[in-house]
C-alpha positions, 0 to 999 in steps of 0.5 A: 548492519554496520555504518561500513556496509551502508556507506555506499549507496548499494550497501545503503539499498541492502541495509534499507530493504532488509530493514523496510522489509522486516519493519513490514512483516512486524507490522503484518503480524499485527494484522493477522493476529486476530480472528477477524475479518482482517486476519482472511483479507490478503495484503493487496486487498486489505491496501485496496480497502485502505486506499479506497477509504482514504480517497472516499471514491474511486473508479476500478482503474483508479484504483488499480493504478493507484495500487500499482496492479494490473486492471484484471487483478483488480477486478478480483480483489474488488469482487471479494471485497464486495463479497465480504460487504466491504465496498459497495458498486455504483454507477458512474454519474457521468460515464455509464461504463464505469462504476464508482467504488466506496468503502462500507461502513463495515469497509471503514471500521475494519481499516481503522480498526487494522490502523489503530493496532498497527499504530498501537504496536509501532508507538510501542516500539518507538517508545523503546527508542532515544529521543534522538532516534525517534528525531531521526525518523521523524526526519526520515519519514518524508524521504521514505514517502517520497522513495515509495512514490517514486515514478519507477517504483517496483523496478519500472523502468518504463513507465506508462504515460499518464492516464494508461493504468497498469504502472510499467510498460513491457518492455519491447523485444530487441530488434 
């Protein structure tokens, strides 16, 4: 895209979603390219296995909220991670109603595993870059951070307030 089309702040979004956009399906790509358990996990699950193993333990709507999905939908990526023997249940220490997520040993090399290639094939790629280029990534790289944690990130414009899971409120009707 040229400098004209991403002067503006629209012409900017566009420019920066196909980009992002594309980056993501490279990096996909690279998941999938082996025969692997990874190849059958689904995006959503694969980031839940992710998140799960960054923060070592969660509770089901933790993690849900964490990963911007609704609590029932979780309940179905959980079951088929525990299925594959990626995350083991146990109980709550203090609160019997709910259950403590953690990734397996299995879980965690499977994620490190999808990392290593995914960071192999994008230091490829950079390497290809300037080193002004990469400068200007590594600069860009807080910003990017901060536009994915962004409190009205998937179009939300309301929010729930803290400690209700499920990301966005519905809107109200008019009237």
């Amino acid at each position: 895209m040229t400098m004209t089309k991403t002067r503006t702040d629209a012409g900017l979004a566009t420019a920066l979603r196909i980009s992002v956009s594309r980056l993501a399906r490279r990096l996909r790509a690279q998941r999938t390219s082996s025969g692997m358990t990874e190849a059958v996990l689904s995006e959503t699950q694969l980031a839940a296995l992710s998140a799960l193993e960054k923060h070592q333990a969660m509770t089901p709507g933790e993690l849900a909220e964490h990963e911007k999905v609704q609590p029932p939908s979780m309940t179905r990526v959980i079951a088929v991670l525990e299925e594959r023997h990626l995350v083991l249940r146990s109980p709550h220490p203090t609160d019997r109603r709910q259950a403590i997520l953690t990734v397996t040993e299995e879980g965690r090399a499977l994620v490190q595993r999808v990392r290593r290639r995914k960071d192999a094939w994008l230091a490829r790629r950079l390497a290809e870059l300037t080193a002004e280029e990469r400068a200007t990534l590594r600069a860009a790289v807080p910003i990017l951070e901060k536009l994915s944690q962004s409190a009205l990130s998937g179009g939300c414009r309301s929010p729930r307030p803290p400690g209700l899971s499920g990301g966005c409120r519905s809107p109200r009707p008019p009237g």
